[in-house]
C-alpha positions as CSV (number, residue, x, y, z in Angstrom):
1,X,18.7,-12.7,45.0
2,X,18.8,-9.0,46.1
3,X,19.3,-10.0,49.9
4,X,21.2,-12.8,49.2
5,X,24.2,-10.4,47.2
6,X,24.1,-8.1,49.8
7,X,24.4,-10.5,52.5
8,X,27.3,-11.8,50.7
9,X,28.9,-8.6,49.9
10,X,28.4,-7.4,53.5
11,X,30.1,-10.2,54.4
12,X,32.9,-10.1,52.1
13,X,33.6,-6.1,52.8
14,X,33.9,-6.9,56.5
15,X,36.6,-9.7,56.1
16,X,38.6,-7.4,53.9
17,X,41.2,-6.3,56.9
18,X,42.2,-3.6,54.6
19,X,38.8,-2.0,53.6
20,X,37.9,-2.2,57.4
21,X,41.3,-0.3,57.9
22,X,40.8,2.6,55.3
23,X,37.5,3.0,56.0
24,X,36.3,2.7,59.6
25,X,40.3,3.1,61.4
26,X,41.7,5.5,59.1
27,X,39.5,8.5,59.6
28,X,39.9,8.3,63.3
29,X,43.8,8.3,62.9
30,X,43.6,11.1,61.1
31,X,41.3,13.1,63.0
32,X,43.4,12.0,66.2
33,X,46.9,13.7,63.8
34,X,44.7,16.5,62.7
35,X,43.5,17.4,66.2
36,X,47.2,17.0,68.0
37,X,48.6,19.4,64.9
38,X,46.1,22.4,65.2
39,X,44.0,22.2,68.6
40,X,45.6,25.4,69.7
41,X,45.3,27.2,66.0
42,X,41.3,27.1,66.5
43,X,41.5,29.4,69.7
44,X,43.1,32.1,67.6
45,X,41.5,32.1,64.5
46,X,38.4,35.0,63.8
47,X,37.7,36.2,60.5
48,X,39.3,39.9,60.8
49,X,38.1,43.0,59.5
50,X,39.4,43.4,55.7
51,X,41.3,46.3,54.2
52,X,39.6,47.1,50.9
53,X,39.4,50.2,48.8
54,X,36.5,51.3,46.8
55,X,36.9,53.8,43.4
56,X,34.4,56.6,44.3
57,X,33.3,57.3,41.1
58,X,29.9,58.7,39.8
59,X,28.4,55.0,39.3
60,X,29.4,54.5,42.7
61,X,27.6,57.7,44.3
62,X,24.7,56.6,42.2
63,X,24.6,53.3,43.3
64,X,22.3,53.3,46.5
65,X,22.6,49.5,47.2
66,X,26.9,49.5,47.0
67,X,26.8,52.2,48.8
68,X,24.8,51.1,52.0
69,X,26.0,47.6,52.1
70,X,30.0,49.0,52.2
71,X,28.9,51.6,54.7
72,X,27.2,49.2,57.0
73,X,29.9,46.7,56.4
74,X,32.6,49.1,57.7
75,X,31.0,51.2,60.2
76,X,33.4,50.8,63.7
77,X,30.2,50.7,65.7
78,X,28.8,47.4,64.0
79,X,29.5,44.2,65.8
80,X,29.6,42.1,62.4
81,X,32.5,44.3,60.8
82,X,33.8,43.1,57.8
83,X,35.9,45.6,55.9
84,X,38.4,48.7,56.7
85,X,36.9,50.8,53.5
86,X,39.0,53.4,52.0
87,X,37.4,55.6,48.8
88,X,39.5,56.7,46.7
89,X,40.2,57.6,43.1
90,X,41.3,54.5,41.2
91,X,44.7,55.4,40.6
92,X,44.9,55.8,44.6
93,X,43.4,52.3,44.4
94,X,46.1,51.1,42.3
95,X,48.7,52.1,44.7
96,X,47.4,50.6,47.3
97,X,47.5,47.3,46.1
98,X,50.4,47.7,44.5
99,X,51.7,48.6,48.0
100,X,50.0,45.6,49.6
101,X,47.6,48.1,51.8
102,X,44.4,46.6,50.9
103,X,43.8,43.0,49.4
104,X,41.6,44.7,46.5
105,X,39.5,47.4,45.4
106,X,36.2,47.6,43.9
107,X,35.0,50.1,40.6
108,X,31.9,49.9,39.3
109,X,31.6,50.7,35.5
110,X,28.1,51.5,33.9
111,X,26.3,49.5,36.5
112,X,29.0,46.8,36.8
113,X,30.9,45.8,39.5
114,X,34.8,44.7,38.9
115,X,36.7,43.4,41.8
116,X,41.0,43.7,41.5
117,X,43.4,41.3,42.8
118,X,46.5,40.7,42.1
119,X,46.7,37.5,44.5
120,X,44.2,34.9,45.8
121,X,43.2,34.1,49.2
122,X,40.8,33.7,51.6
123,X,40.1,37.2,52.2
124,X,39.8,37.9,48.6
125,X,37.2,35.2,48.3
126,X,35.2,37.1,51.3
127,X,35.4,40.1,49.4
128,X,34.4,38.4,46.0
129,X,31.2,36.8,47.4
130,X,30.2,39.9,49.3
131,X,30.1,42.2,45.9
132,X,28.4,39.0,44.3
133,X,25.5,38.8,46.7
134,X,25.3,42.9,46.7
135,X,24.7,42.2,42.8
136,X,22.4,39.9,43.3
137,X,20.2,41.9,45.1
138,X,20.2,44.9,43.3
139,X,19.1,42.8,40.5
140,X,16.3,42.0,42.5
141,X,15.0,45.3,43.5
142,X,15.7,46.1,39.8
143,X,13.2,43.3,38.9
144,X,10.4,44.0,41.5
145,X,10.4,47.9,41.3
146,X,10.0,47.0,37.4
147,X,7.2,44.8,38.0
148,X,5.2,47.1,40.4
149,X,6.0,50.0,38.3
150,X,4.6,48.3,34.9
151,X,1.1,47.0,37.1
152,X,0.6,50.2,38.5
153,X,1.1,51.6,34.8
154,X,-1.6,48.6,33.5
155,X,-4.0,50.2,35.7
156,X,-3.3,53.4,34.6
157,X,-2.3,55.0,38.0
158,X,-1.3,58.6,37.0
159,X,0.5,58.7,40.4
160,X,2.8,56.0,40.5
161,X,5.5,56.8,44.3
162,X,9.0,55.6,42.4
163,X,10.5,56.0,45.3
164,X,8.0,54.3,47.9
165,X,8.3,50.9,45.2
166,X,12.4,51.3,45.3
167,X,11.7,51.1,49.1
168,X,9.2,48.2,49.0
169,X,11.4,46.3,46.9
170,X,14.8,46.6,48.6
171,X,13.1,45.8,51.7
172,X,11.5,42.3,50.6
173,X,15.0,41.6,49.1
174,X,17.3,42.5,52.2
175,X,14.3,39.9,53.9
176,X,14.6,37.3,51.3
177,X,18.2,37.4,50.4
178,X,21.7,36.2,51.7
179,X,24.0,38.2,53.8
180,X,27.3,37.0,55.0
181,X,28.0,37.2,58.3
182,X,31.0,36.8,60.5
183,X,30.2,33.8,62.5
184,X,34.3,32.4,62.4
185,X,34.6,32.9,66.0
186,X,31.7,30.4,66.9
187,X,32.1,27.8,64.3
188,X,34.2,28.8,61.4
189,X,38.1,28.1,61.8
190,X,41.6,26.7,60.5
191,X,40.2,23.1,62.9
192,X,37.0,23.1,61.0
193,X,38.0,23.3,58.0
194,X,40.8,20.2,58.2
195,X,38.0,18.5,59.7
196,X,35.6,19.0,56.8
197,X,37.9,18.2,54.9
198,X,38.4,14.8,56.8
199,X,34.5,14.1,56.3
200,X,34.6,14.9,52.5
201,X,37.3,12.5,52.2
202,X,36.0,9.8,54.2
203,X,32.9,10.2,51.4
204,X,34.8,9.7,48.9
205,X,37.1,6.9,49.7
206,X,34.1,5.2,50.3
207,X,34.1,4.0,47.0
208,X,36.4,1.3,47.8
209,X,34.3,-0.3,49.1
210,X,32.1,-0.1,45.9
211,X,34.8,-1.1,43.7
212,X,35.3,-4.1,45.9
213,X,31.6,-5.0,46.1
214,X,31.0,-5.0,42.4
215,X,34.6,-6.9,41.6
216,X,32.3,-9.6,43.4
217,X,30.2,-9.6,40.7
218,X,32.2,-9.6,37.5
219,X,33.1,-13.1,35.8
220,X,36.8,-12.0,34.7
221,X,37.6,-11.5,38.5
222,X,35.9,-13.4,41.1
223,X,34.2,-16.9,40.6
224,X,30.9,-15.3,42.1
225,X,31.1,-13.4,39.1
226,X,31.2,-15.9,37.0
227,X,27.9,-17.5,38.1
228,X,26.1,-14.4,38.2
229,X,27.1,-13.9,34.5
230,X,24.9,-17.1,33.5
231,X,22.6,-16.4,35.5
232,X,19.3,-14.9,34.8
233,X,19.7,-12.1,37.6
234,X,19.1,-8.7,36.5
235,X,22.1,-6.9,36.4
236,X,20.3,-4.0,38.4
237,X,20.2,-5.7,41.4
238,X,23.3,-7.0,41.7
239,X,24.4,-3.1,41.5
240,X,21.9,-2.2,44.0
241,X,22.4,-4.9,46.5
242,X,26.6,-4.4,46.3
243,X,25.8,-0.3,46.4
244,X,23.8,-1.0,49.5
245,X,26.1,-3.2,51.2
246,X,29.0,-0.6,51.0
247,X,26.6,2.4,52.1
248,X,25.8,0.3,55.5
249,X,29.8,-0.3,56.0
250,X,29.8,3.7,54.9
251,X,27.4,4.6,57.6
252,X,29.4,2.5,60.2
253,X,32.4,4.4,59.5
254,X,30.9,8.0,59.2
255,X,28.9,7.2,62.5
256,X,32.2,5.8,64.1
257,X,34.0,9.1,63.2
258,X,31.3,11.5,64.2
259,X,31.5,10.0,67.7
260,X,35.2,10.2,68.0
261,X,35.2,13.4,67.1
262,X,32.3,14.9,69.1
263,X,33.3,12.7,71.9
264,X,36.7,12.3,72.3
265,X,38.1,14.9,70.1
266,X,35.7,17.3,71.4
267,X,34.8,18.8,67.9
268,X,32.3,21.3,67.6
269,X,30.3,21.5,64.6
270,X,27.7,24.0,65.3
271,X,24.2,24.3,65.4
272,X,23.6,22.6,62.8
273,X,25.2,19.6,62.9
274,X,22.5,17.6,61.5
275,X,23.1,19.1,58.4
276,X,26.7,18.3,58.4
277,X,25.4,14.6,59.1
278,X,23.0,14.7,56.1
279,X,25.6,15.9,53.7
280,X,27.9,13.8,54.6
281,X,25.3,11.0,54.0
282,X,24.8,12.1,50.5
283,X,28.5,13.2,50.1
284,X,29.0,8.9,50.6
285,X,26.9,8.4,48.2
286,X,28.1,10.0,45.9
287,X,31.7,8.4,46.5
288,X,30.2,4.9,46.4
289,X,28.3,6.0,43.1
290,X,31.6,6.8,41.5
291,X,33.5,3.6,43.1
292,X,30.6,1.7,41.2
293,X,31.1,3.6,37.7
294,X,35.4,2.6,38.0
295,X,34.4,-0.9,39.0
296,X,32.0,-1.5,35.7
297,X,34.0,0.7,33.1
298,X,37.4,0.1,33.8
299,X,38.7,-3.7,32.6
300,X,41.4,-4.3,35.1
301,X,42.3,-5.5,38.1
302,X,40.9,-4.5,41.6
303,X,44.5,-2.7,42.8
304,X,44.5,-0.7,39.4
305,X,41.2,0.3,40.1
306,X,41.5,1.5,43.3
307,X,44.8,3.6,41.9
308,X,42.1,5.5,39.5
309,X,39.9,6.3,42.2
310,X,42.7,7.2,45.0
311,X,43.6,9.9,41.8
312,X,40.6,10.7,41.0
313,X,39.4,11.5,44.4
314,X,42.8,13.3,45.4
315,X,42.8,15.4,42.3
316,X,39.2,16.6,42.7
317,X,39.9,17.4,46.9
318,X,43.0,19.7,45.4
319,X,40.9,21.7,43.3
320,X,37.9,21.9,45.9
321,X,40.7,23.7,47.8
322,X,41.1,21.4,50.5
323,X,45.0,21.2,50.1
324,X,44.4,25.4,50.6
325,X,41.1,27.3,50.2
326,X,42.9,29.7,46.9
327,X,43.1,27.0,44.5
328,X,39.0,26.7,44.9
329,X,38.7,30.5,44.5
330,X,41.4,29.9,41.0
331,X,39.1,27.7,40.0
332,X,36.1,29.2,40.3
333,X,37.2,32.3,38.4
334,X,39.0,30.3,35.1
335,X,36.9,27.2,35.1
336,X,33.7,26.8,37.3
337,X,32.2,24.0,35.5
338,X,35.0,22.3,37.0
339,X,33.7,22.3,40.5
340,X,30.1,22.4,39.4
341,X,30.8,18.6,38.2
342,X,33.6,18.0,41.2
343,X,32.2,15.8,43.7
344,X,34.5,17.0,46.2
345,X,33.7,20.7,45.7
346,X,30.1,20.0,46.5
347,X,31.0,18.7,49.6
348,X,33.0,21.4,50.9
349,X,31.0,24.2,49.4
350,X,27.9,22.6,51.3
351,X,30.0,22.7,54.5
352,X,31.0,26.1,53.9
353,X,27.7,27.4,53.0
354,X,26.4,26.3,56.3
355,X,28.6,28.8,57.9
356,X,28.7,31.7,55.3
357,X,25.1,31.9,54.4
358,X,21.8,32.4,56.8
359,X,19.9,30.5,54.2
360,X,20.0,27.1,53.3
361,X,19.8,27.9,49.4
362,X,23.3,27.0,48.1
363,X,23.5,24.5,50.9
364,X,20.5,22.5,49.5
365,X,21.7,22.8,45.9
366,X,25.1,21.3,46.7
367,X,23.2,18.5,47.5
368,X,21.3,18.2,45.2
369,X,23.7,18.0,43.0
370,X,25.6,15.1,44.4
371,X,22.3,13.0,44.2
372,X,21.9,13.7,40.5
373,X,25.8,12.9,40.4
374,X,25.2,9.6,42.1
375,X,22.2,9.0,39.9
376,X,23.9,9.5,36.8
377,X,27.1,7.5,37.7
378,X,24.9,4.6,38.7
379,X,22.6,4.6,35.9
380,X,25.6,4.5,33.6
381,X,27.1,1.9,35.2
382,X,23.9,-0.6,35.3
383,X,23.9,-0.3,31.4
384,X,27.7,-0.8,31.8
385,X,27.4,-3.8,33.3
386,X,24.3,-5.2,31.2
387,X,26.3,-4.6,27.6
388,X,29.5,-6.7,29.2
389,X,29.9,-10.1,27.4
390,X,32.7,-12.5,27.5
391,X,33.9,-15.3,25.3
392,X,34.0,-17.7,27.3
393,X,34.3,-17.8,31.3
């Protein structure tokens, strides 16, 4: 019964002129519009170096790890320049923003680090992420000098180097942690990112043609549905088998657009384009997943249900920041658990990892999470479907 519903639903999904449309044709349109609109943007685009301003305070002198990151960061000589640093007092700070010379200034209170704005943007996201990961690893030198210190201590060593530990420890963590670099001219521009967001898209659209699938196999829309209602098949393989059949069509059309693009279109996606692939795999997933949960949950008829997901699927890619990368940055200030549940956002912040990050950490956990969000969304939709009971048929 497994291969026969998804040789029936393959079947059905390819005669649907319209599914073919939006799902294998439409991307390619698009990436044919978005290419004409901003294939001479790309040439110009680089990540500049960033005015900034830093309160030089006393927890800022004292604060060796600040202190050499910003210095590194801003030095003329360094071919990775991110920032044009000014120290200052933090009224002189003030000014500045207020006078629009620097996008933000950072003051660091009893150990804490507080980053100003008064708007939001791309380079204010730079800025935000560097001071996050500087954080980061001064909590981990904290944490390993502590260690070393208290074992040394166990074994009562009456001559414990504090300073040789401090060393040892922000060495490993410089090794082990992330450091932004600017890559923007190779890979990372204006093109790229309307492209990503044509892939993350593409994902999630997808799910029409998992709402059309499992339509098949409801008895209050489709006669196949109603024999499948009396019949003893477990409801978890008609999910599977329809889920299945729409990842293949998925596949076709993800494969169909990466060829376009790299071929025709010329895109470049980097080094690791592989990665791109595999999250985009996962990203489909994910959009089929949630085409399945609107197809079991919601009682109505196909069209309506392919309005929730068209909203659903447009409201999340606005506040993923694909409409504009400052509404992400909003969002993940007043509300992260937002995006931590967003589909969409995982996406993107997966491709944008790739490019910000020399580790695969973040990249890795963004997809993780749309497998457990796929997992979730389909195990709620097989005891959907096994608790659905009609009156008569």
């Amino acid at each position: 019964m497994f291969f026969h519903n998804f040789k029936y639903s393959l079947k059905t999904l390819f005669r649907s002129k319209s599914l073919v449309f939006w799902t294998l044709a439409f991307p390619i349109v698009l990436g044919t519009l978005f290419n004409m609109a901003f294939a001479d943007i790309g040439n110009s685009e680089k990540l500049d170096v960033i005015n900034i301003a830093v309160v030089n305070n006393d927890d800022f002198e004292k604060n060796d790890a600040f202190k050499a990151v910003f210095e590194n960061l801003s030095d003329e000589n360094n071919s990775e320049r991110l920032f044009n640093t000014k120290y200052v007092t933090e009224d002189e700070a003030g000014n500045l923003l207020k006078n629009e010379e620097v996008i933000g200034y950072l003051k660091i209170d009893d150990n804490k680090p507080k980053v100003v704005f008064t708007t939001n943007g791309f380079d204010q996201t730079v800025f935000k992420y560097v001071v996050e990961e500087i954080e980061q690893t001064s909590d981990i030198v904290k944490n390993i000098s502590e260690n070393d210190i208290k074992e040394q201590m166990m074994s009562k060593n009456a001559d414990i180097d504090y300073q040789k530990i401090y060393e040892n420890a922000l060495k490993m963590a410089q090794e082990d942690n992330v450091r932004l670099q600017d890559i923007s001219n190779k890979n990372l521009n204006v093109v790229m990112i309307e492209f990503y967001t044509l892939i993350a898209m593409t994902c999630l659209y997808g799910g029409m043609l998992s709402i059309t699938a499992i339509n098949q196999s409801m008895a209050n829309i489709s006669n196949k549905g109603k024999r499948i209602s009396v019949s003893p098949t477990k409801k978890s393989k008609i999910i599977l088998s329809s889920l299945l059949a729409s990842y293949v069509i998925q596949l076709l059309g993800l494969t169909l657009l990466f060829a376009y693009t790299t071929k025709v279109l010329n895109v470049d996606y980097g080094e690791k384009t592989g990665l791109v692939v595999l999250l985009a795999m996962v990203g489909s997933l994910a959009g089929l997943a949630l085409g399945v949960a609107i197809g079991t949950l919601f009682k109505s008829s196909e069209n309506a249900k392919t309005g929730i997901l068209t909203g659903i699927t447009m409201l999340g890619c606005f506040l993923s920041g694909m409409m504009g990368m400052t509404m992400k940055y909003v969002i993940d200030k007043s509300v992260p658990i937002v995006n931590k549940i967003n589909p969409a956002s995982m996406i993107t912040d997966g491709f944008y990892s790739l490019y910000y990050y020399d580790t695969l950490d973040r990249y890795f956990f963004d997809l993780a999470s749309l497998l457990v969000f796929a997992f979730i969304l389909i195990v709620i939709s097989f005891f959907s479907l096994r608790r659905q009971k009609y009156d008569s048929i």
